[in-house]
N, CA, C and O atoms as a GROMACS GRO file, in nm:
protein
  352
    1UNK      N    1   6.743  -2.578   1.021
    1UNK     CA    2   6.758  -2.667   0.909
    1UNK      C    3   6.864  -2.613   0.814
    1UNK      O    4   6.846  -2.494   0.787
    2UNK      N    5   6.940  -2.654   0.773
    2UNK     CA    6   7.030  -2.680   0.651
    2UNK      C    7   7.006  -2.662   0.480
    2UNK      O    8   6.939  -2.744   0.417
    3UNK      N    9   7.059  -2.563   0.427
    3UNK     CA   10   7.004  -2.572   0.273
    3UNK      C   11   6.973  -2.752   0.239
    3UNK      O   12   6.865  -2.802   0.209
    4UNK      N   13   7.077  -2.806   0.252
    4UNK     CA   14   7.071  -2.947   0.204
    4UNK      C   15   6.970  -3.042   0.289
    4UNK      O   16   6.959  -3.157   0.249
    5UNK      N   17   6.905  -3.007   0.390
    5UNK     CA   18   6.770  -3.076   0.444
    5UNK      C   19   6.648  -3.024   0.386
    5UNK      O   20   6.552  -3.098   0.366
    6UNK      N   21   6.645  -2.851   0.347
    6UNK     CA   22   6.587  -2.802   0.283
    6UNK      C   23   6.543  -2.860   0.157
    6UNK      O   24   6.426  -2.899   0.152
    7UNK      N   25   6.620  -2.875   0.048
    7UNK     CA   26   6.657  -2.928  -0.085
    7UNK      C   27   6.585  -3.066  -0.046
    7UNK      O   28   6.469  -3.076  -0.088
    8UNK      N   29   6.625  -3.154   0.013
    8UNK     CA   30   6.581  -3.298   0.047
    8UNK      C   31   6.433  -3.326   0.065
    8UNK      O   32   6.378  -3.421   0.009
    9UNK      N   33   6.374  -3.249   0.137
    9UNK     CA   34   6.222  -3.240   0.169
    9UNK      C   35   6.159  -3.171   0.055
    9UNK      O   36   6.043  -3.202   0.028
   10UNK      N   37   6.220  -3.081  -0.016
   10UNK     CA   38   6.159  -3.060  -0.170
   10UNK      C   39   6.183  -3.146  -0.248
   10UNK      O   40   6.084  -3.193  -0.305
   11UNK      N   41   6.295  -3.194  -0.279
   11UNK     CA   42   6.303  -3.286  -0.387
   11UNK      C   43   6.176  -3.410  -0.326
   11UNK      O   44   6.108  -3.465  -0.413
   12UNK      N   45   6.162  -3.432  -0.237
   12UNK     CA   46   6.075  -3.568  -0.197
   12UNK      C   47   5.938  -3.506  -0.244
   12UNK      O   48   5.853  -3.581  -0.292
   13UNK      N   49   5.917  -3.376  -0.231
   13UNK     CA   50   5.753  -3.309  -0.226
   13UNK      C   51   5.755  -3.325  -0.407
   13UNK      O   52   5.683  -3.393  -0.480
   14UNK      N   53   5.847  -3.250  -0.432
   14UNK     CA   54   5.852  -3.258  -0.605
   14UNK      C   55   5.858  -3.384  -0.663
   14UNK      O   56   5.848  -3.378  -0.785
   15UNK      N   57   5.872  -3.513  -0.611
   15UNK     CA   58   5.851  -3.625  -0.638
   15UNK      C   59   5.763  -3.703  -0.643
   15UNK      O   60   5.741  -3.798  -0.719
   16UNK      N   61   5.678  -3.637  -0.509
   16UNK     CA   62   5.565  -3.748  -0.474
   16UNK      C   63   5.425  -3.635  -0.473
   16UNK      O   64   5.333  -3.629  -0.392
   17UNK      N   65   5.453  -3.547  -0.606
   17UNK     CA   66   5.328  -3.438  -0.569
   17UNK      C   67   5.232  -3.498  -0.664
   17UNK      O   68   5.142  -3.415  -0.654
   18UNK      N   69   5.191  -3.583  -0.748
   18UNK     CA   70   5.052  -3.657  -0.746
   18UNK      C   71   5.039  -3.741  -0.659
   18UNK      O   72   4.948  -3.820  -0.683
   19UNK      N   73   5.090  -3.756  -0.571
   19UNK     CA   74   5.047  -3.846  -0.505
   19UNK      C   75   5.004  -3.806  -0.347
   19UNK      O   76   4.939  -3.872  -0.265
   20UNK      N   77   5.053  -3.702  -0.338
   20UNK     CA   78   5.050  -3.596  -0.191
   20UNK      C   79   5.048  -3.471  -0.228
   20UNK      O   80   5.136  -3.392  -0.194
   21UNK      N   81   4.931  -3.433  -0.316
   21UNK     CA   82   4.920  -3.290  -0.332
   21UNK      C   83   4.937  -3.173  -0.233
   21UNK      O   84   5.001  -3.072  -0.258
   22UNK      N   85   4.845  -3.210  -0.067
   22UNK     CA   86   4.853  -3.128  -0.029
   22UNK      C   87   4.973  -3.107   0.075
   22UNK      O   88   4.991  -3.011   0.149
   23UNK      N   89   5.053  -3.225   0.061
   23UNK     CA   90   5.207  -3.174   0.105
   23UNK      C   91   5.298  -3.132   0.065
   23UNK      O   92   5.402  -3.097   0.121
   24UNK      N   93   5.260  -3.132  -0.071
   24UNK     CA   94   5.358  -3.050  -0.160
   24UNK      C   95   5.264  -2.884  -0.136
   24UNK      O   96   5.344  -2.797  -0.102
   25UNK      N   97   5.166  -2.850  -0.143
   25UNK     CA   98   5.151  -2.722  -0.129
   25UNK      C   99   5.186  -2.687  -0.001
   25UNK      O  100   5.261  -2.591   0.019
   26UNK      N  101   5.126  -2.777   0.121
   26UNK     CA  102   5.157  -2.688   0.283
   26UNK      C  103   5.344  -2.690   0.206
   26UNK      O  104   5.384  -2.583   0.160
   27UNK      N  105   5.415  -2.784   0.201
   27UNK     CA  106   5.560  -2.741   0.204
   27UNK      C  107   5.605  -2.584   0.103
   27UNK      O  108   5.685  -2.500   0.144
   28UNK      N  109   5.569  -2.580   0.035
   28UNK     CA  110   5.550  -2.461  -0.078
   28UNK      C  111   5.506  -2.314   0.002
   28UNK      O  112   5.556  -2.202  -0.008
   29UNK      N  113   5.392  -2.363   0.084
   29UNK     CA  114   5.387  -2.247   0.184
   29UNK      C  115   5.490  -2.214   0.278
   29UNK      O  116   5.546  -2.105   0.283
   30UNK      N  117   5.515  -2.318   0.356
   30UNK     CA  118   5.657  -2.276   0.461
   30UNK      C  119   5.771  -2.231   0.359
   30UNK      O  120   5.824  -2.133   0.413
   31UNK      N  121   5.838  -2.257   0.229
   31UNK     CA  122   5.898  -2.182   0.212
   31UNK      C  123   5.847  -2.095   0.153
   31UNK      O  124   5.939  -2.013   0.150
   32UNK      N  125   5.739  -2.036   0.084
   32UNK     CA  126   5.722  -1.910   0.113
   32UNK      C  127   5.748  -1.819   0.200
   32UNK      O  128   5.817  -1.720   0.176
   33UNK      N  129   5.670  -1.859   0.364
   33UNK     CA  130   5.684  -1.789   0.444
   33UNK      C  131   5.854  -1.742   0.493
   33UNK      O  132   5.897  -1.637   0.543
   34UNK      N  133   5.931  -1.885   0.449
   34UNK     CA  134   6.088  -1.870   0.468
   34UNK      C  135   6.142  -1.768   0.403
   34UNK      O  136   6.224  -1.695   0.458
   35UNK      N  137   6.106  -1.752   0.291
   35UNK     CA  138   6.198  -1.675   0.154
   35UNK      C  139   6.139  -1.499   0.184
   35UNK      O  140   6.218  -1.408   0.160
   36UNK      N  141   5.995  -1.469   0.236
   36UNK     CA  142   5.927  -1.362   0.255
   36UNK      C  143   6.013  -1.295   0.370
   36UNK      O  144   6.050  -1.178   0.359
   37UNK      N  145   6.054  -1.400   0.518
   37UNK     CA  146   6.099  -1.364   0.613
   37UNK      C  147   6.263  -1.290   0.545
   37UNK      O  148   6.302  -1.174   0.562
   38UNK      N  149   6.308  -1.363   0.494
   38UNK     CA  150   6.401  -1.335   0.411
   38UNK      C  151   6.427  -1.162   0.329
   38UNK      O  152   6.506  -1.069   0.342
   39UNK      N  153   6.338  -1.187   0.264
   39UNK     CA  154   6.323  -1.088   0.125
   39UNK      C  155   6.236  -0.942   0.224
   39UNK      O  156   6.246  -0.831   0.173
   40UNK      N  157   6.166  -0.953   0.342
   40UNK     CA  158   6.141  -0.860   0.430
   40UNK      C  159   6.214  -0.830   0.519
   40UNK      O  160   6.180  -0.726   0.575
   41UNK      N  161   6.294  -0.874   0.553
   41UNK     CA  162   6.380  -0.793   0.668
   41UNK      C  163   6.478  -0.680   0.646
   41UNK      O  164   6.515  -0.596   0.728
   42UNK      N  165   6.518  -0.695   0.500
   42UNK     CA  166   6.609  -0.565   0.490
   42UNK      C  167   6.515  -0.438   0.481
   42UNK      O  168   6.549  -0.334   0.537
   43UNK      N  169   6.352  -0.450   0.385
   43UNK     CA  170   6.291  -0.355   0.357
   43UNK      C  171   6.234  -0.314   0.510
   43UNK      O  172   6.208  -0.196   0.530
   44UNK      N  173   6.219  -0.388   0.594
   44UNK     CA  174   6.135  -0.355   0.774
   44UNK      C  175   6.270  -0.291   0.820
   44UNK      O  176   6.249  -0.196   0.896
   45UNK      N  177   6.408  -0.317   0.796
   45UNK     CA  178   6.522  -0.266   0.876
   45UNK      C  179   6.555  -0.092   0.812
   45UNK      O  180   6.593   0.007   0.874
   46UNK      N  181   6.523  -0.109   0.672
   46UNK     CA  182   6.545   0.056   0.624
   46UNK      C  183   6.411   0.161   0.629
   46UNK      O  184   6.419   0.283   0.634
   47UNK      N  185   6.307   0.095   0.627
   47UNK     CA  186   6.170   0.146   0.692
   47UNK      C  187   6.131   0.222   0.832
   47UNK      O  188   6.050   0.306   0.871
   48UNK      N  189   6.278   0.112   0.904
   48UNK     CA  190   6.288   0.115   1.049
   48UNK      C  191   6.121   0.098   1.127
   48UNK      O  192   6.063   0.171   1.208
   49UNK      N  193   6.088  -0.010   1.072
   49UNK     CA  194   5.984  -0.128   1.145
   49UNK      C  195   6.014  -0.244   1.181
   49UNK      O  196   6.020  -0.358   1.136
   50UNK      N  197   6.038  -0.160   1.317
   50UNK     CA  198   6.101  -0.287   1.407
   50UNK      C  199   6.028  -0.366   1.454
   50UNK      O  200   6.084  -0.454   1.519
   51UNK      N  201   5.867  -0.370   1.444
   51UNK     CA  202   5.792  -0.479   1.471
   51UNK      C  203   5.773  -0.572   1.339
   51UNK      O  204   5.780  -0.693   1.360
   52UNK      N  205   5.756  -0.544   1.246
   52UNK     CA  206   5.831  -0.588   1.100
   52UNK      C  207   5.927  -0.684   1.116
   52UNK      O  208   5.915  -0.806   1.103
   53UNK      N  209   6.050  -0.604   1.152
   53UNK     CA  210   6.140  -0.680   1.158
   53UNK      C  211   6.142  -0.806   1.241
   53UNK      O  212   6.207  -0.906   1.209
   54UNK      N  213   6.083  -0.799   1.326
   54UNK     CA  214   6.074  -0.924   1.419
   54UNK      C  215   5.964  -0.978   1.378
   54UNK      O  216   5.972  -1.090   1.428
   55UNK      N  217   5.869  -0.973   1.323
   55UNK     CA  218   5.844  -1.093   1.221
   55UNK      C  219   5.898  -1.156   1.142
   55UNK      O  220   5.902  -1.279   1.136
   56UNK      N  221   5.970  -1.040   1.036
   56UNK     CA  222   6.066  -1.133   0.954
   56UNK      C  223   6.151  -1.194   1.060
   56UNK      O  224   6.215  -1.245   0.968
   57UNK      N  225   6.199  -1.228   1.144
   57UNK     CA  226   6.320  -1.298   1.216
   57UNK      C  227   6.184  -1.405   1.241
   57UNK      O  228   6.172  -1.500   1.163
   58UNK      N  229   6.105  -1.390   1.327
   58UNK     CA  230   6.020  -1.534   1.373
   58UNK      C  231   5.977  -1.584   1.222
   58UNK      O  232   5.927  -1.696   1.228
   59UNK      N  233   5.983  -1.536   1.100
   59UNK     CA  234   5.954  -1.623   0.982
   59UNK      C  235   6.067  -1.685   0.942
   59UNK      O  236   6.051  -1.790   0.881
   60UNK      N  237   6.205  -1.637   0.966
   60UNK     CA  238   6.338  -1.729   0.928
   60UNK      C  239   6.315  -1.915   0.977
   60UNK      O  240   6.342  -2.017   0.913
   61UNK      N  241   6.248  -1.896   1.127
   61UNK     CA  242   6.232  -2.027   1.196
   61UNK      C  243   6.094  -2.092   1.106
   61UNK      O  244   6.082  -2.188   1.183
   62UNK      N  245   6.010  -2.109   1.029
   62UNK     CA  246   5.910  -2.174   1.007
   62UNK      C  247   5.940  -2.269   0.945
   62UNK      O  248   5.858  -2.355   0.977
   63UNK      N  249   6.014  -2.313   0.867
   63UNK     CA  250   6.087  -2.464   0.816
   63UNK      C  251   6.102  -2.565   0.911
   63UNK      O  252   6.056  -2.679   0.903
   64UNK      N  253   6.180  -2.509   1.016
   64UNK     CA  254   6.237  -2.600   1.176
   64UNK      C  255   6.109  -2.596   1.216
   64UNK      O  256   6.070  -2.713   1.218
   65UNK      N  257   6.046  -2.541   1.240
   65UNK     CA  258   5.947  -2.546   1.364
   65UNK      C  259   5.838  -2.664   1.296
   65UNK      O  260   5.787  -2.756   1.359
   66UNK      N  261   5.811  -2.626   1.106
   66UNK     CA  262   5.685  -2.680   1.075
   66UNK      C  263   5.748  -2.839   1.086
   66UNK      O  264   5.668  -2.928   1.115
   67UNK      N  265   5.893  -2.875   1.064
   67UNK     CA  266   5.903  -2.976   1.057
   67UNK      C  267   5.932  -3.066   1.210
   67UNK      O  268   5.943  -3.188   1.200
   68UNK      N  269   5.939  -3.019   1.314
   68UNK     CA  270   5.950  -3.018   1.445
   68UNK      C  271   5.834  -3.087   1.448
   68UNK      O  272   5.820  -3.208   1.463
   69UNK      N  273   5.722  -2.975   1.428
   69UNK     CA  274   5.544  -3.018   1.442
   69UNK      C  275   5.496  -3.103   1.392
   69UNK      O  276   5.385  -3.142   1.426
   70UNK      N  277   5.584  -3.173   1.268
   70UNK     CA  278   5.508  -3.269   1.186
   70UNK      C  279   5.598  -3.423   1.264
   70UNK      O  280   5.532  -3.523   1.291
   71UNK      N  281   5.713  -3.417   1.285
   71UNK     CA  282   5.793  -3.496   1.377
   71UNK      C  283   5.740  -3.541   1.451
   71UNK      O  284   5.728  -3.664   1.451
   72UNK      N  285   5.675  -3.451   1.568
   72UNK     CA  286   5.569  -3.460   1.702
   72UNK      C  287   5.460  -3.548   1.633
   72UNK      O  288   5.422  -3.655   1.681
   73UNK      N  289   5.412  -3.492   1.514
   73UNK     CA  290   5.207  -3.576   1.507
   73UNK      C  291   5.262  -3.717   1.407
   73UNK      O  292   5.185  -3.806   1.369
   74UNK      N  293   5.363  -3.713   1.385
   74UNK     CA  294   5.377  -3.897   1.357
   74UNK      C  295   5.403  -3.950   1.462
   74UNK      O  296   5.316  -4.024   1.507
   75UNK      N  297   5.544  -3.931   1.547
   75UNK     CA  298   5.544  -3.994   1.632
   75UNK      C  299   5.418  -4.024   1.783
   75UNK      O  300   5.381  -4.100   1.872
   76UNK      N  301   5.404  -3.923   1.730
   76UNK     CA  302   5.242  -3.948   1.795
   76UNK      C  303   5.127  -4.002   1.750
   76UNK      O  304   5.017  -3.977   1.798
   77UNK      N  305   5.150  -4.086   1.644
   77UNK     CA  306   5.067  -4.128   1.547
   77UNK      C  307   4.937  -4.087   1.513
   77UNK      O  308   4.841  -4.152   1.473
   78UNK      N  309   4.952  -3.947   1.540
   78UNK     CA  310   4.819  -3.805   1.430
   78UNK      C  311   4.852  -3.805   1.352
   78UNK      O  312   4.766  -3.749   1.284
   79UNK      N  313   4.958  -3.840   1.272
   79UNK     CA  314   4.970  -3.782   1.148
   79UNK      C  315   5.099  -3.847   1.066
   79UNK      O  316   5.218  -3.838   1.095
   80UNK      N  317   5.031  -3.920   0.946
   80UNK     CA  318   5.174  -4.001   0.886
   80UNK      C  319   5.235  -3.890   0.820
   80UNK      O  320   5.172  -3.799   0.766
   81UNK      N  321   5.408  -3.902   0.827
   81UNK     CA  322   5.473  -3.792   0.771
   81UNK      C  323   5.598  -3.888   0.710
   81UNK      O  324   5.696  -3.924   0.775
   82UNK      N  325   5.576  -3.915   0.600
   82UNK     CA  326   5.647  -4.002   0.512
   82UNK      C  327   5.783  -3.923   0.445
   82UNK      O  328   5.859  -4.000   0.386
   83UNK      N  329   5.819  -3.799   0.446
   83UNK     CA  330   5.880  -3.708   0.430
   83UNK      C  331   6.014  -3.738   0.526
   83UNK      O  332   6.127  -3.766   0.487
   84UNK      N  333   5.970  -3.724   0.654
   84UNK     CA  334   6.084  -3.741   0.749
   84UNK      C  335   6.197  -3.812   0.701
   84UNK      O  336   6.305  -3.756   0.722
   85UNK      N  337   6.200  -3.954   0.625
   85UNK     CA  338   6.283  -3.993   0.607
   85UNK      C  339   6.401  -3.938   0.503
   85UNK      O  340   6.517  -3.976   0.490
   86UNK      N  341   6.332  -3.840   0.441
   86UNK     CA  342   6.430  -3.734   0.369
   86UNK      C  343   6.520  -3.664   0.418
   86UNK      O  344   6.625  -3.633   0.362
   87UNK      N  345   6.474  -3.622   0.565
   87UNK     CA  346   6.611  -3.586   0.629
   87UNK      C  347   6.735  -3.609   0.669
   87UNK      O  348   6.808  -3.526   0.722
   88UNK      N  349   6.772  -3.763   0.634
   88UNK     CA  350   6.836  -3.826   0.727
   88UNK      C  351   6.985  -3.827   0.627
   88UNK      O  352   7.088  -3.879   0.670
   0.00000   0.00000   0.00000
């Protein structure tokens, strides 16, 4: 994902958060987990925890993937994801 797809799916969460509380928090979590993967990899690389480190790298992907997963359960109609159209 793209800063500017990034930005897009927040601005929509920050828009519609009385009205979809808990998609504004799950989204709040993935970037957490984004910004942690981030803000941990230099401290796991000078630590030299290299199993560390490869977490932080599989946390860089949790934006793509969560939004991949949410892609899959609409179009599969589990799960309305009214968001999507923010990407486009």
């Amino acid at each position: 994902m793209t800063l500017d797809q990034l930005h897009a799916v927040k601005q929509w969460h920050v828009s519609h958060r009385p009205l979809q509380p808990v998609e504004y928090h799950a989204w709040d979590a993935v970037l957490t987990l984004w910004v942690m993967g981030w803000m941990g990899l230099p401290a796991a690389l000078i630590l030299h925890r290299p199993v560390a480190a490869g977490g932080c790298v599989l946390l860089f992907f949790v934006p793509g993937r969560y939004v991949a997963l949410r892609r899959w359960l609409h179009q599969a109609r589990r799960l309305r994801c009214d968001w999507l159209t923010s990407l486009r």
